[in-house]
C-alpha positions as CSV (number, residue, x, y, z in Angstrom):
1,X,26.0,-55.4,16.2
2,X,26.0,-59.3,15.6
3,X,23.8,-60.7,12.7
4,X,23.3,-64.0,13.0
5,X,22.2,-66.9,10.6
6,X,21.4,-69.8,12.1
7,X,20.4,-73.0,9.9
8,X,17.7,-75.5,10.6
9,X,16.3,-77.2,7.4
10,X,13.9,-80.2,9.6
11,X,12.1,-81.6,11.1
12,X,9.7,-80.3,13.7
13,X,11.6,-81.5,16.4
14,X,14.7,-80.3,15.2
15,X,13.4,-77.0,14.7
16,X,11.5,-76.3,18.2
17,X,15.1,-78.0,19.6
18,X,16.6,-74.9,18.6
19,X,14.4,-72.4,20.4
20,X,16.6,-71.8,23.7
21,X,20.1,-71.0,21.4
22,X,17.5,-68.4,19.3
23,X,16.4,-66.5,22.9
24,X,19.7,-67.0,24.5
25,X,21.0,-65.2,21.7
26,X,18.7,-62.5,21.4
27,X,18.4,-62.2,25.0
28,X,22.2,-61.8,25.9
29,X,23.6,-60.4,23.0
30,X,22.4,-56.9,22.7
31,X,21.4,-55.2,19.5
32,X,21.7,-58.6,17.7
33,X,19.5,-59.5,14.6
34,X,18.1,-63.0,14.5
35,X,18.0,-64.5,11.3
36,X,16.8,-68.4,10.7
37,X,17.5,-70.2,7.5
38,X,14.7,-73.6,7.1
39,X,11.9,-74.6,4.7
40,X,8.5,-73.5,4.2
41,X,7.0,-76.4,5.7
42,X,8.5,-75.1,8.8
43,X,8.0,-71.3,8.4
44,X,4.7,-71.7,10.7
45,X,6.9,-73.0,13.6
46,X,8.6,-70.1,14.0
47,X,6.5,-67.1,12.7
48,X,5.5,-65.8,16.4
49,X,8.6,-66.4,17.6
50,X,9.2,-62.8,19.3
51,X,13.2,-63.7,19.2
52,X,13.6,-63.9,15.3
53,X,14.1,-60.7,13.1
54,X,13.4,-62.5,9.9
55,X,13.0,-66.0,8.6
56,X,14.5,-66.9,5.1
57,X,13.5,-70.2,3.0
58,X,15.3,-72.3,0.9
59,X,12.2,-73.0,-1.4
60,X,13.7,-71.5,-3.9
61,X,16.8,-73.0,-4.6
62,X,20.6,-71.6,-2.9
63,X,21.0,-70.0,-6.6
64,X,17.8,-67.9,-6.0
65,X,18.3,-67.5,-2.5
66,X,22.1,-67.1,-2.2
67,X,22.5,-63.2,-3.3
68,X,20.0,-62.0,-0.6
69,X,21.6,-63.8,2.0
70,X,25.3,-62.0,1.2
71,X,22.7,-58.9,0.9
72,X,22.4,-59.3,4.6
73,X,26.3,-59.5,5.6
74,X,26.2,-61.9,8.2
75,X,29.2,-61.8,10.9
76,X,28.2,-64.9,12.0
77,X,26.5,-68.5,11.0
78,X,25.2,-71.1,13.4
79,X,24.5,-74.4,10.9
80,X,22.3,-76.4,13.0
81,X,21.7,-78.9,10.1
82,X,25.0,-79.7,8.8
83,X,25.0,-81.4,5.8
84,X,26.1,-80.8,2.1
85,X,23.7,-78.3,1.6
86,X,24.9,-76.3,4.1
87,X,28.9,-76.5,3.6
88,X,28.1,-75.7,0.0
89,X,26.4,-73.0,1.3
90,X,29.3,-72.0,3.1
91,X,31.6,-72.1,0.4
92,X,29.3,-70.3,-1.7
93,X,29.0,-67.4,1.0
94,X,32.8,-67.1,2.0
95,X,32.0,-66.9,5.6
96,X,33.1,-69.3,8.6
97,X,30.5,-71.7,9.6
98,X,30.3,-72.9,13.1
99,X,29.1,-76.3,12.2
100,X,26.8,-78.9,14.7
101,X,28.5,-82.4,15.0
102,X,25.6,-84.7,14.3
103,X,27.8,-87.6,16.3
104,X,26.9,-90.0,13.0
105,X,29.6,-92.0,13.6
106,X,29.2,-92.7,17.4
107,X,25.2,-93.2,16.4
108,X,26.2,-95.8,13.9
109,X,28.2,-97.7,16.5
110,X,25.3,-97.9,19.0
111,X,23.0,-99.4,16.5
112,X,25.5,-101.8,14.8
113,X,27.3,-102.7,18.1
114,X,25.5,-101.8,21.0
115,X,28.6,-99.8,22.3
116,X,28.1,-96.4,23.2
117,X,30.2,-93.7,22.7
118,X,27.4,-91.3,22.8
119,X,27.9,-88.2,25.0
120,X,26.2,-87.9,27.8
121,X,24.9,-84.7,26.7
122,X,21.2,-83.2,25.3
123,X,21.2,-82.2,21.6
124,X,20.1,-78.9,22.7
125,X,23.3,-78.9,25.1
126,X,25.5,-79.9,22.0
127,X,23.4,-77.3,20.1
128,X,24.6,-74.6,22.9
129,X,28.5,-76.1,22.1
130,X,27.9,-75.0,18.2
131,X,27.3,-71.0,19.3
132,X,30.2,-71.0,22.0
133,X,32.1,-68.5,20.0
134,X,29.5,-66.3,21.0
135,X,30.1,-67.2,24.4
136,X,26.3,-67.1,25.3
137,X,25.0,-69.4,28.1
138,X,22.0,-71.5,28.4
139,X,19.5,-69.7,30.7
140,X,17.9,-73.3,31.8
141,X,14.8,-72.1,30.8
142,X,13.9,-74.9,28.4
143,X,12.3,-74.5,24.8
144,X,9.8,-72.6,23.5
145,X,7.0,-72.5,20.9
146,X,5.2,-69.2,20.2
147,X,1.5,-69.9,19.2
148,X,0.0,-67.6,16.7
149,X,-3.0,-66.0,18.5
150,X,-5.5,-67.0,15.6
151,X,-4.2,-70.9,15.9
152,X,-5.2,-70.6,19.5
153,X,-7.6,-73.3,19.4
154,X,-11.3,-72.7,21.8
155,X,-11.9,-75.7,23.5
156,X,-15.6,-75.2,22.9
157,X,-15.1,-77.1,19.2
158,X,-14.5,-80.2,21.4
159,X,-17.4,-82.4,22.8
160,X,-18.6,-81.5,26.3
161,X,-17.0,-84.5,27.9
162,X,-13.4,-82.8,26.8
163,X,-14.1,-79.1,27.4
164,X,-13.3,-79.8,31.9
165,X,-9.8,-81.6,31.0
166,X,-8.1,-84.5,28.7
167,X,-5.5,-86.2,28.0
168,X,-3.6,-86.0,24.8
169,X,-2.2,-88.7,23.1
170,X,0.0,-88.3,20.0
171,X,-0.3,-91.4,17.9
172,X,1.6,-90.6,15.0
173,X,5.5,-91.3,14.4
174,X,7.6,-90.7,10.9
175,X,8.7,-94.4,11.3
176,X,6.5,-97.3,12.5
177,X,9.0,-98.6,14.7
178,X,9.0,-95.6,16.3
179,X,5.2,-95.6,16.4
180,X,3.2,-97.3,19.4
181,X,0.8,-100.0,18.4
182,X,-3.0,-99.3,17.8
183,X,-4.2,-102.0,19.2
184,X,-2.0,-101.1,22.6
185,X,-3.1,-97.7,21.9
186,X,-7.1,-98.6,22.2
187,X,-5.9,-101.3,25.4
188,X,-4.2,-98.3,26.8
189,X,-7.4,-95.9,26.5
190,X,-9.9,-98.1,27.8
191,X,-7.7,-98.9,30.9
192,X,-7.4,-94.9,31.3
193,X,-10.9,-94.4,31.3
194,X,-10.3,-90.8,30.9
195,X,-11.6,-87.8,27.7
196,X,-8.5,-88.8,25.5
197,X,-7.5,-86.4,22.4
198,X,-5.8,-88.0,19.7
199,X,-2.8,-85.8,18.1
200,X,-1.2,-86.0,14.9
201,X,-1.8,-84.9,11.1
202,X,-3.2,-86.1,8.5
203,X,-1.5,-89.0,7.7
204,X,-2.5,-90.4,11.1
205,X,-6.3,-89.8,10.6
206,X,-7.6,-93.3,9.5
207,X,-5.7,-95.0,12.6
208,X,-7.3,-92.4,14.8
209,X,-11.1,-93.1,13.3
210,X,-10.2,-97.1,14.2
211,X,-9.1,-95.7,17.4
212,X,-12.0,-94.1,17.8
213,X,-14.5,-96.6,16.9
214,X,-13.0,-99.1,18.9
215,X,-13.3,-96.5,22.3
216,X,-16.2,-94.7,21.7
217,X,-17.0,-91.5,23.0
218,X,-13.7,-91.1,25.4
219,X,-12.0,-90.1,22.0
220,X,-11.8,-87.3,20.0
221,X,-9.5,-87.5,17.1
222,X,-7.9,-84.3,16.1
223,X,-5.7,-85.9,13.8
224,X,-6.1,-83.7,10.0
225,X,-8.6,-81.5,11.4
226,X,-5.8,-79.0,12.4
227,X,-2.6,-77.1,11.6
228,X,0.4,-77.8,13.8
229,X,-0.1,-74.4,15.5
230,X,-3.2,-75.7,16.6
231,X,-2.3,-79.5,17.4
232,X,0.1,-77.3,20.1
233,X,-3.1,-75.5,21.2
234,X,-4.6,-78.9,22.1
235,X,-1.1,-79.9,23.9
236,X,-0.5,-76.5,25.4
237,X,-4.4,-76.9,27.2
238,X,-4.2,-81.0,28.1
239,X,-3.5,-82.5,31.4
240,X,-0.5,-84.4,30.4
241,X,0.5,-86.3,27.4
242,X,1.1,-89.5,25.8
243,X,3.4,-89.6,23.0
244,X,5.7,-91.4,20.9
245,X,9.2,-90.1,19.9
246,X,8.0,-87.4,17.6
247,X,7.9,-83.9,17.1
248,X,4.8,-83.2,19.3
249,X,6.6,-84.5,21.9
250,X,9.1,-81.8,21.7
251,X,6.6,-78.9,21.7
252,X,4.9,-80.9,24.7
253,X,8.1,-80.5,26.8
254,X,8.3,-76.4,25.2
255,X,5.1,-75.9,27.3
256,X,6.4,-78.2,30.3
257,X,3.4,-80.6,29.9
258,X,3.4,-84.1,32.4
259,X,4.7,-86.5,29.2
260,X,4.7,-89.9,29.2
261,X,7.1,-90.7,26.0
262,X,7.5,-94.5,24.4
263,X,10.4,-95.3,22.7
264,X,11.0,-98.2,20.2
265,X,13.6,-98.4,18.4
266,X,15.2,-95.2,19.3
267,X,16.6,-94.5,22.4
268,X,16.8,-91.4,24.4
269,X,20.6,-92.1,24.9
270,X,20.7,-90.7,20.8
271,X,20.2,-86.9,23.2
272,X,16.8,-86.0,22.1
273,X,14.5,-86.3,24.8
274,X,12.2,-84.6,26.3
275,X,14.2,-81.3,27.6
276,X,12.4,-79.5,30.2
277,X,13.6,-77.2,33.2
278,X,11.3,-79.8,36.0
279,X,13.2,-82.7,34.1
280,X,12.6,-85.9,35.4
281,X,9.5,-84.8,37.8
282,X,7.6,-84.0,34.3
283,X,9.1,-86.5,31.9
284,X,8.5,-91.0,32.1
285,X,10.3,-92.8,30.0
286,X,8.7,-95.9,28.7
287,X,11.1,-98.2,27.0
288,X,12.1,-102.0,27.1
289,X,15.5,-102.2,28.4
290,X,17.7,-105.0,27.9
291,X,17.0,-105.9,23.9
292,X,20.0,-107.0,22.2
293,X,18.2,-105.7,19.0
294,X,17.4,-102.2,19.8
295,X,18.4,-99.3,18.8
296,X,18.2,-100.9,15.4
297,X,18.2,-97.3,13.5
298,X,19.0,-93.8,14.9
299,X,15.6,-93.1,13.1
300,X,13.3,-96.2,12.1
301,X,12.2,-98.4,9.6
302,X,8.5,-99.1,7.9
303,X,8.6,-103.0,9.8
304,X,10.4,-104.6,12.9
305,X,13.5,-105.6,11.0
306,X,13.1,-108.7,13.3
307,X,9.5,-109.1,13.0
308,X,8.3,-109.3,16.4
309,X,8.5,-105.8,17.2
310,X,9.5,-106.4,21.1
311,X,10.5,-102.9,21.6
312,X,6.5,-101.5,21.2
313,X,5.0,-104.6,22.2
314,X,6.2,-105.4,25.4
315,X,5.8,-101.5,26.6
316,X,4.0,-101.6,30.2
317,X,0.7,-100.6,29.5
318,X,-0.6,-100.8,33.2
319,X,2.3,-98.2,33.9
320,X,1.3,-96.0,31.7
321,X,-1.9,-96.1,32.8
322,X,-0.5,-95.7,36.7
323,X,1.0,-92.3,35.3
324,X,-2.0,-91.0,34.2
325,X,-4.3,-91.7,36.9
């Protein structure tokens, strides 16, 4: 039997990038057991995901949490995260780690240089490249996300205009330079003229009440009034989606929603797109080509390093607008 560890520690999008090496494993490997190392923020990610024998956390410590993992006598370990944690971890264990090349160096030439030596190749491709020793394939199936049944979210808790259909628009970002402007965000929503839904957490709340009270009743912000089980509820059940580079974007493309994605400073040449099994009939880019600036971080800044944001500001709003209608 193969017992396998595979090691995720962030961030959302990371995690539900994973999802097609967890059921390619499970699914073509018979009589393995699925084990995924990661932190409890991200325990509810992957708590109904039917592939997974057991989750472990790292909450408390690799002293604390070391002997039960040699308790489990792993044959094999899929680090997903690579970093210093995880090769300490893999001295500490005594066990070969199949490690994920996180291309840093090739990254760090593309933003400094605007040269690429970026494989033309997914992350969850590159992902697939880490397990090859177990000489699974990819099944083309795309991602998944498992939604816990009481998450599911009853579309009756949103105002009658919403309960026949919306659109969702994720207005968050971890990085403002990844984030698309409010006030583009409002121009973009009263072009639409459509029930809009307005996903993120809680940190995103107050720009969603200003969305909000600019628009009127075409929005309903979700933003803090729901777990991310249930902000996947609300994608799962939209039309299509809006989004910036971000996490929901990712669980968007696990349920093969219609996304319209903007990108600022990031590009999807960095191999985390949307990955989908329709891709490109389901997935619009929206970026502004042709900046000598950008990508000016593989992951963002709190300001425009420049200070005139051109990346964000000069997205095409009347063809995001065309994509939704």
């Amino acid at each position: 039997m193969h017992k396998i560890l595979i090691i995720r520690f962030s961030s959302i999008g990371d995690i539900v990038l994973t999802t097609p090496v967890i059921r390619c494993l499970k699914a073509q490997l018979p009589f393995s057991e699925i084990h995924y190392l990661t932190k409890q923020e991200y325990h509810q990610l992957l708590v109904a995901n039917p592939y997974i024998d057991k989750i472990h956390l790292m909450e408390d410590g690799l002293s604390a949490l070391l002997p039960k993992l040699k308790a489990e006598h792993f044959n094999y370990i899929i680090d997903l995260h690579h970093n210093l944690r995880t090769l300490n971890l893999k001295a500490r264990l005594g066990l070969k780690i199949h490690s994920f090349p996180k291309l840093n160096i090739e990254k760090w030439i593309m933003v400094n240089f605007k040269y690429s030596k970026l494989p033309d190749k997914h992350i969850v491709d590159r992902y697939f490249e880490t397990a090859k020793g177990l000489k699974i394939k990819n099944d083309g199936k795309g991602l998944d996300y498992f939604i816990p049944k009481h998450d599911e979210v009853d579309l009756s808790f949103l105002p009658p205009s919403h309960q026949n259909g919306y659109i969702g628009f994720v207005i968050g970002a971890k990085r403002i330079t990844k984030q698309f402007p409010v006030d583009k965000i409002i121009s973009v929503i009263k072009k639409m003229d459509q029930p809009v839904v307005l996903l993120g957490g809680t940190v995103d709340k107050e720009m969603g009440d200003k969305i909000k009270a600019e628009v009127g009743d075409l929005v309903y912000n979700s933003c803090g009034n729901f777990n991310i089980n249930q902000s996947a509820s609300l994608i799962r059940q939209a039309r299509k989606i809006i989004t910036n580079d971000t996490g929901l974007m990712h669980i968007a493309a696990a349920f093969n929603k219609e996304i319209i994605s903007i990108w600022g400073n990031t590009i999807p040449e960095f191999g985390m797109s949307p990955y989908m099994p329709q891709m490109p009939a389901n997935s619009h880019i929206m970026e502004v080509k042709g900046l000598k600036c950008r990508p000016c971080s593989k992951l963002g800044f709190d300001e425009c390093p420049k200070g005139h944001f051109k990346c964000m500001n000069l997205i095409d709003e009347e063809e995001i607008v065309k994509l939704i209608s």
